[in-house]
DSSP file (Angstrom, degrees, kcal/mol; ACC not computed):
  #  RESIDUE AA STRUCTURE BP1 BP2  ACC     N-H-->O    O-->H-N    N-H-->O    O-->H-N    TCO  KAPPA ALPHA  PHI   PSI    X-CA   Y-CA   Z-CA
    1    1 A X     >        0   0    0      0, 0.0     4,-1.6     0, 0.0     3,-0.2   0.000 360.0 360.0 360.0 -49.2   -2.0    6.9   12.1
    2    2 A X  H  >  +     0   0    0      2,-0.2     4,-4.1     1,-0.2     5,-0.0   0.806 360.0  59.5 -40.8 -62.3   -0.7    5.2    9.0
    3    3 A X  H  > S+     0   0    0      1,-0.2     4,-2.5     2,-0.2    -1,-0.2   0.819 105.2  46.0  -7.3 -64.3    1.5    8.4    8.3
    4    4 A X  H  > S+     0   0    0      2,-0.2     4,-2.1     1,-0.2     5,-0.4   0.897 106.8  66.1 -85.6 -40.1    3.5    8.2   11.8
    5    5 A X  H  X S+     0   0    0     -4,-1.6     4,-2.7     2,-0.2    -2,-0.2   0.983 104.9  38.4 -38.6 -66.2    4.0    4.5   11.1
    6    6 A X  H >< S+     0   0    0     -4,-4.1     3,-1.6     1,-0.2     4,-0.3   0.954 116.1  48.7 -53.7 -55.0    6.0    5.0    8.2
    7    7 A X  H >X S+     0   0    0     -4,-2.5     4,-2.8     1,-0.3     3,-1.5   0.659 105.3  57.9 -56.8 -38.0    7.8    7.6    9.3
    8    8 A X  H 3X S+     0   0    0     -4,-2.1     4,-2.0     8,-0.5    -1,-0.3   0.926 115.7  43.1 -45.7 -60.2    8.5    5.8   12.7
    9    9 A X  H << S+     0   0    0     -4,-2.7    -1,-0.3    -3,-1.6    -2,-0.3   0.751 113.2  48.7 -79.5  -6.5   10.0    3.2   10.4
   10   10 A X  H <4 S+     0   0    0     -3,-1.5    -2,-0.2    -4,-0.3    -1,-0.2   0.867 120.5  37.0 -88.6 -45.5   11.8    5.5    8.1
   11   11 A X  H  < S-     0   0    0     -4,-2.8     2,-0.2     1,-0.2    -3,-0.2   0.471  83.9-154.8 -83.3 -15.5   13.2    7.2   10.6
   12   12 A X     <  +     0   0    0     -4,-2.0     2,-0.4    -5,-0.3    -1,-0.2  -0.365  69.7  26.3  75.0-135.7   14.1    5.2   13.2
   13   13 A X  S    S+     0   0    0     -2,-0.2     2,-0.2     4,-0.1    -4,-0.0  -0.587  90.8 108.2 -75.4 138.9   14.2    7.0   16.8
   14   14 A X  S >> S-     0   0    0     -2,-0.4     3,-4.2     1,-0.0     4,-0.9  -0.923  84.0 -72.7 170.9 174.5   12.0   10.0   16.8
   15   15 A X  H 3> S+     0   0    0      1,-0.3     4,-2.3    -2,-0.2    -7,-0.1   0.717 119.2  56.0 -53.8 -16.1    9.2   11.9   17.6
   16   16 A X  H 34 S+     0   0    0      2,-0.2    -8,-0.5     3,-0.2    -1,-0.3   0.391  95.3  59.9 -94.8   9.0    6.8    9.7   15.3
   17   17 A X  H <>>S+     0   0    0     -3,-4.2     4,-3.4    -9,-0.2     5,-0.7   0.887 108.5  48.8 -86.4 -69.7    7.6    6.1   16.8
   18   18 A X  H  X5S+     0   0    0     -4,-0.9     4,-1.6     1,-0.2    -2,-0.2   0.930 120.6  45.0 -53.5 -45.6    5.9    7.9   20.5
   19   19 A X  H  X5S+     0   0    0     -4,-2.3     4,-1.3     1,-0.3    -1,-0.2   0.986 113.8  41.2 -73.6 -43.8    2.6    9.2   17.9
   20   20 A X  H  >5S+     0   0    0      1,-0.2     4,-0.6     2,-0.2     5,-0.5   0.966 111.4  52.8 -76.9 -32.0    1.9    6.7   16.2
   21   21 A X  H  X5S+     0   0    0     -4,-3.4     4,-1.8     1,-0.2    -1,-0.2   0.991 113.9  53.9 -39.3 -32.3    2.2    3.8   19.3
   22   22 A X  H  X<S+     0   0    0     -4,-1.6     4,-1.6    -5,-0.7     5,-0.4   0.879 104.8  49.2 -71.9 -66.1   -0.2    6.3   20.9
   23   23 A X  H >X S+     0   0    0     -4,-1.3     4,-2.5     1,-0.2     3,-1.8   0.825 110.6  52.8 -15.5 -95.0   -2.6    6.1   17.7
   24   24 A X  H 3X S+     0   0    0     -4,-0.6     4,-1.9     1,-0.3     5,-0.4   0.685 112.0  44.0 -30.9 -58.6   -2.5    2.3   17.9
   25   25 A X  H 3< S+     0   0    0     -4,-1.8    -1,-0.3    -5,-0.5    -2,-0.2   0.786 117.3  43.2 -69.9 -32.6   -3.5    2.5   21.5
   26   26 A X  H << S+     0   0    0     -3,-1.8    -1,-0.2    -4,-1.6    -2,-0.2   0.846 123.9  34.5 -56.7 -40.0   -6.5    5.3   21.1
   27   27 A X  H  < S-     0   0    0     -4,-2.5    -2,-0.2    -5,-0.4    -3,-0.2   0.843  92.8-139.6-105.7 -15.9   -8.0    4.0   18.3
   28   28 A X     <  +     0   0    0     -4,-1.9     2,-0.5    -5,-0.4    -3,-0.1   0.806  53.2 139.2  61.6  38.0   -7.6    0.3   18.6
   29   29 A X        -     0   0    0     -5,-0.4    -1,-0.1     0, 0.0    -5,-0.1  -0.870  54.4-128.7-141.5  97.2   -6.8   -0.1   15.1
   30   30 A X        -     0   0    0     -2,-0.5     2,-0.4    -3,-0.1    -6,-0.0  -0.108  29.4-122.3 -58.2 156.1   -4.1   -2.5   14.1
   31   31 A X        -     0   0    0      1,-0.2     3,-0.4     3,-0.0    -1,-0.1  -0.626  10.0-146.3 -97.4 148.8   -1.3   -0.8   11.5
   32   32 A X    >>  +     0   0    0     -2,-0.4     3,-1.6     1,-0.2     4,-0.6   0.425  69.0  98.9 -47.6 -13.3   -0.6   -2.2    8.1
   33   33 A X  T 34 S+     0   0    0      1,-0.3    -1,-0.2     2,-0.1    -2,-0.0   0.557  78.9  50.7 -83.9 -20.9    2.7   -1.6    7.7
   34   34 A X  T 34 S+     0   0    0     -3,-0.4    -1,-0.3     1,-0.1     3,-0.2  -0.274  87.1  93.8 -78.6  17.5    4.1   -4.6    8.6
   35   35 A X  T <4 S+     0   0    0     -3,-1.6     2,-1.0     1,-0.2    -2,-0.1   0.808  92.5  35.3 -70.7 -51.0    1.6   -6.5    6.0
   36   36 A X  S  < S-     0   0    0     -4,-0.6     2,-0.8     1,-0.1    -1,-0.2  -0.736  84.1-147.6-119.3 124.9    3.9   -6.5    3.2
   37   37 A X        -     0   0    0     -2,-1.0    -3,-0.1    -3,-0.2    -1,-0.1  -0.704  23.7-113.8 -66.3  51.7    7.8   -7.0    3.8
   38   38 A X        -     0   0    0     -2,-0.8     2,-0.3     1,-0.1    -1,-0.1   0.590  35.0-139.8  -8.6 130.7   10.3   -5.6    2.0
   39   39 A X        -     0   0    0      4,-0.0     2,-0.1     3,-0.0    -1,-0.1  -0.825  18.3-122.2 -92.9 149.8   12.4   -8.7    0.0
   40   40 A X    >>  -     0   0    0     -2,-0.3     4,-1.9     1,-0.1     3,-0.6  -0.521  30.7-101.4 -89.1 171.5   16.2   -8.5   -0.2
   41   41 A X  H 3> S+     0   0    0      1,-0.3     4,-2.0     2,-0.2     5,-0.3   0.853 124.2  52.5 -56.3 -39.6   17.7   -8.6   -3.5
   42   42 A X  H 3> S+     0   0    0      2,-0.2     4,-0.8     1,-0.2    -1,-0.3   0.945 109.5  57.6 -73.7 -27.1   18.8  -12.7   -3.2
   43   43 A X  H X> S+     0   0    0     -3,-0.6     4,-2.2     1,-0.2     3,-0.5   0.964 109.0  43.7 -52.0 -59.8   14.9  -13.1   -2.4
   44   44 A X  H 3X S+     0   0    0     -4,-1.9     4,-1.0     1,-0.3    -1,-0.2   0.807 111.7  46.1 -51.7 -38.5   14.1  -11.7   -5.4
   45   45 A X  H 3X S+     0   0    0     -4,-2.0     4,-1.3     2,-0.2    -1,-0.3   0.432 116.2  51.6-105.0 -17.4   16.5  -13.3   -7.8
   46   46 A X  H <X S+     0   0    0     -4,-0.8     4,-1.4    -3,-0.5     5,-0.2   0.846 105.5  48.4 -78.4 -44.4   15.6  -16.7   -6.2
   47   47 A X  H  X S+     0   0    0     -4,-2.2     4,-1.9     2,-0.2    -2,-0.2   0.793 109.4  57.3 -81.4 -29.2   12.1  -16.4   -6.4
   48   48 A X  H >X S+     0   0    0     -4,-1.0     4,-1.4    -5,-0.3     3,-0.8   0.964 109.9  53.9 -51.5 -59.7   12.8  -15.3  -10.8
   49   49 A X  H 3< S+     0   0    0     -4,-1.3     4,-0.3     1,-0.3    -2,-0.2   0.717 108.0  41.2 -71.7  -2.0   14.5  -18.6  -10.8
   50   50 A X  H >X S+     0   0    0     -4,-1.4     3,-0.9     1,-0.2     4,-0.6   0.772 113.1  58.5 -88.5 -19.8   11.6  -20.9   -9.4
   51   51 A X  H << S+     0   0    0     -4,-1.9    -2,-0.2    -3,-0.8    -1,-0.2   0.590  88.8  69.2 -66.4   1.2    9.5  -19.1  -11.3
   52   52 A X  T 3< S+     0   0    0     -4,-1.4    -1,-0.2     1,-0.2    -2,-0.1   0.895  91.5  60.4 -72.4 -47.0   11.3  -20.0  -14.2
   53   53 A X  T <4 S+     0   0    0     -3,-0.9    -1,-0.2    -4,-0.3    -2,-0.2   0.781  90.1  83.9 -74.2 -33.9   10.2  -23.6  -14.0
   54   54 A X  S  < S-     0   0    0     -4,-0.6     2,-0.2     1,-0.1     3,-0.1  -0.323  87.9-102.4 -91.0 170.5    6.6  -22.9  -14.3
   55   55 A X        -     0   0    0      1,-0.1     2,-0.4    -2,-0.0    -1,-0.1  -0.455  41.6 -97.8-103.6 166.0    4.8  -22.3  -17.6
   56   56 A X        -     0   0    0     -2,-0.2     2,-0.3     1,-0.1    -1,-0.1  -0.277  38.9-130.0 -99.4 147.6    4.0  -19.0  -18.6
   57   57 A X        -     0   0    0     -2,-0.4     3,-0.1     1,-0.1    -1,-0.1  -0.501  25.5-111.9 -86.8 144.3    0.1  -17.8  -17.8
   58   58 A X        -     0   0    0     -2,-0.3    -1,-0.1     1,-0.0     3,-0.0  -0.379  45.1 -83.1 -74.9 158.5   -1.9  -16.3  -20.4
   59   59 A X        -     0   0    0      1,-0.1     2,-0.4    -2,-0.1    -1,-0.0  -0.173  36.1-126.3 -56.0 172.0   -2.8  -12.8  -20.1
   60   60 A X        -     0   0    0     -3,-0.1     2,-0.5     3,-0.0    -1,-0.1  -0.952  12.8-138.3 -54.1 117.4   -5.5  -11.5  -18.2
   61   61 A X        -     0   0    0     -2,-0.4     3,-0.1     1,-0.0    -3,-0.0  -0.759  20.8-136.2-109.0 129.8   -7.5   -9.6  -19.8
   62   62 A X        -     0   0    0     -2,-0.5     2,-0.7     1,-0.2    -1,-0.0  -0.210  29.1-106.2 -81.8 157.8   -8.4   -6.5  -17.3
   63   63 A X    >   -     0   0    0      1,-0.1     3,-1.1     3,-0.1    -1,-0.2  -0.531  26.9-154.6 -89.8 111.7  -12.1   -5.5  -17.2
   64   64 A X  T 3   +     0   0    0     -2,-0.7    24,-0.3     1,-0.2    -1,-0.1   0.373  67.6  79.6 -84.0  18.7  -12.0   -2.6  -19.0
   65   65 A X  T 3  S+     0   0    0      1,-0.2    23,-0.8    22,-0.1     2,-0.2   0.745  95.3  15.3 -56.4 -43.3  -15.4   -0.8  -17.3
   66   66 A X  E <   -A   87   0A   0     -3,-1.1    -1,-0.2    21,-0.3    21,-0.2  -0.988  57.6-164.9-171.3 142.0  -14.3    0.3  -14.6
   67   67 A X  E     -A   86   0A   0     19,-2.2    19,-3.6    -2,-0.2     2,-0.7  -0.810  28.1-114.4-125.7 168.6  -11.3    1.3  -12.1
   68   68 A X  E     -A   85   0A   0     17,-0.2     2,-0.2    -2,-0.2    17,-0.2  -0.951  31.7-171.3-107.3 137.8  -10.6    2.1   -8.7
   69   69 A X  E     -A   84   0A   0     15,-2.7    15,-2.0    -2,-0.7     2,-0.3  -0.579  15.0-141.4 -94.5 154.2   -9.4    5.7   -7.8
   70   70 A X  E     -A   83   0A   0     -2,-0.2     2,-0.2    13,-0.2    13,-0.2  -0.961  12.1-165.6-150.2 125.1   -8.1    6.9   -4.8
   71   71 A X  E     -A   82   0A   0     11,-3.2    11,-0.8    -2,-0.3     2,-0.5  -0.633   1.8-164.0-100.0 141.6   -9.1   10.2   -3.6
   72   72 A X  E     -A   81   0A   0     -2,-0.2     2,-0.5     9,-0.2     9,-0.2  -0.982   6.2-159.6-134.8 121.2   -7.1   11.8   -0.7
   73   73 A X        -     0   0    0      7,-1.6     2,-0.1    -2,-0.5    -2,-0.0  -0.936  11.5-143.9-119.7 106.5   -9.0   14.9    1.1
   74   74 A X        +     0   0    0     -2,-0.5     2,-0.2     5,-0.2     5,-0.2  -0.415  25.3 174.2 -56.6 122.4   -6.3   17.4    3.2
   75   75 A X        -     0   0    0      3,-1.1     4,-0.1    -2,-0.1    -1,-0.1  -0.569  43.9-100.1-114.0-170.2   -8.2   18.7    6.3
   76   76 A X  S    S+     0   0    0     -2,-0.2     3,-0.1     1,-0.2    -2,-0.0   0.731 113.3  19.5-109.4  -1.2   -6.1   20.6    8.7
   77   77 A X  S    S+     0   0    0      1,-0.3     2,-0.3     2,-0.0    -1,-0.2   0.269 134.4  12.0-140.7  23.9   -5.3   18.3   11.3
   78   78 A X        -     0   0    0      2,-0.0    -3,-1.1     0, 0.0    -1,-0.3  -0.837  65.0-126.4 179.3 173.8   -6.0   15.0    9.4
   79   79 A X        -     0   0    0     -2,-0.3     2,-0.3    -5,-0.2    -5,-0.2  -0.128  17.7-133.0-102.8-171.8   -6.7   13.5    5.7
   80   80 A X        -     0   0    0     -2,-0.1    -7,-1.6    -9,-0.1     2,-0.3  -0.941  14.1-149.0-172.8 120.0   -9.5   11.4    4.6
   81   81 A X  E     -A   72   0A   0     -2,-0.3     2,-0.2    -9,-0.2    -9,-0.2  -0.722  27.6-177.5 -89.1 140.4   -8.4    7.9    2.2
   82   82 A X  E     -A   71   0A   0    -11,-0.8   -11,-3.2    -2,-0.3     2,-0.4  -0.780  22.9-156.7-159.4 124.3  -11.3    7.2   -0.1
   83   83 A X  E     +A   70   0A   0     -2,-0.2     2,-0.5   -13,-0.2   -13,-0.2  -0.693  19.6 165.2 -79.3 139.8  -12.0    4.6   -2.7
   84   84 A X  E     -A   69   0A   0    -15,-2.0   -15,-2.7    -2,-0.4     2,-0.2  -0.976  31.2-127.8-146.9 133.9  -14.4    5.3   -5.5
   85   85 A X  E     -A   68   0A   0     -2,-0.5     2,-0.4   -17,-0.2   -17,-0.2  -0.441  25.6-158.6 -64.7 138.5  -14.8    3.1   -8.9
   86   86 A X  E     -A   67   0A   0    -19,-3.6   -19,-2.2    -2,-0.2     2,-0.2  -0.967  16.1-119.7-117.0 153.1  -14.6    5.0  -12.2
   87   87 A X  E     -A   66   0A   0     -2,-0.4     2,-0.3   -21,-0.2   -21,-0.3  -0.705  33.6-129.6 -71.8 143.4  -16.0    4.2  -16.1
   88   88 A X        -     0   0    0    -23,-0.8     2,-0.3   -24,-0.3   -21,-0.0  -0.549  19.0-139.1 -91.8 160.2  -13.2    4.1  -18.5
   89   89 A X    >   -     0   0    0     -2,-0.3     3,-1.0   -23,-0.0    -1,-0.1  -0.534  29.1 -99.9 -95.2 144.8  -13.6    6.1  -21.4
   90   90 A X  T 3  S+     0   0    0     -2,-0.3    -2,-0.0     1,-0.2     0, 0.0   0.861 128.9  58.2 -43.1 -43.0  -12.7    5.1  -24.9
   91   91 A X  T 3  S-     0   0    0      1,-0.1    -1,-0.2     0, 0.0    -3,-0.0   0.733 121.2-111.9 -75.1 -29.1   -9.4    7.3  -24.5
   92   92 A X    <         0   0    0     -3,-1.0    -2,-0.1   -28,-0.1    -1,-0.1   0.638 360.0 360.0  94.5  31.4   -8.6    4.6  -21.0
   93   93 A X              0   0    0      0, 0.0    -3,-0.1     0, 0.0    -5,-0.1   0.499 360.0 360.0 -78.7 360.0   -9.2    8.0  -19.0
C-alpha cells in the first residue's frame, strides 16, 4: 500500500493514485506519506538561521550495543517490512 502511495504522488495521474485509494479503503489503514513534508529551500535556510541563536548541544553518545536493521522479504505479489535489533561488533558491523 505504501508503495502505490508514493508512486501516486510521484507520478501524479495514473494507475497508482486508483490502487492505492483502494488499499486505504480495504485495509483501513491510514498512509504515512503525508507524515513528513517535504521543506522548500527558504524553509530550510530559515530554520539554519534560528538555529543559529541557540547553543550548540553536546554530542550524544549513540549506544553502541545494538542497532535496528530493516529486513525487506520479496514474495510474489507483495513484500514483508521487518524490524530486527542487531549487536555491533567491535569492527561497528
Amino acid at each position: 500500500m505504501k508503495t502505490a502511495e508514493f508512486l501516486s504522488r510521484l507520478k501524479g495521474r495514473s494507475r497508482h493514485n486508483t490502487q492505492a485509494a483502494v488499499l486505504r479503503e480495504d485495509s483501513g489503514i491510514h498512509s504515512i506519506v503525508d507524515l513528513i513534508r517535504p521543506q522548500e529551500p527558504w524553509e530550510l535556510c530559515l530554520n539554519a538561521l534560528f538555529n543559529l541563536e541557540e547553543e550548540p548541544q553536546a554530542p550524544v553518545k549513540a549506544s553502541a550495543e545494538l542497532r535496528l536493521a530493516w529486513f525487506i522479504t520479496f514474495y510474489p505479489s507483495k513484500c514483508i517490512l521487518q524490524p530486527r535489533e542487531q549487536k555491533i561488533n567491535a569492527k561497528g558491523e
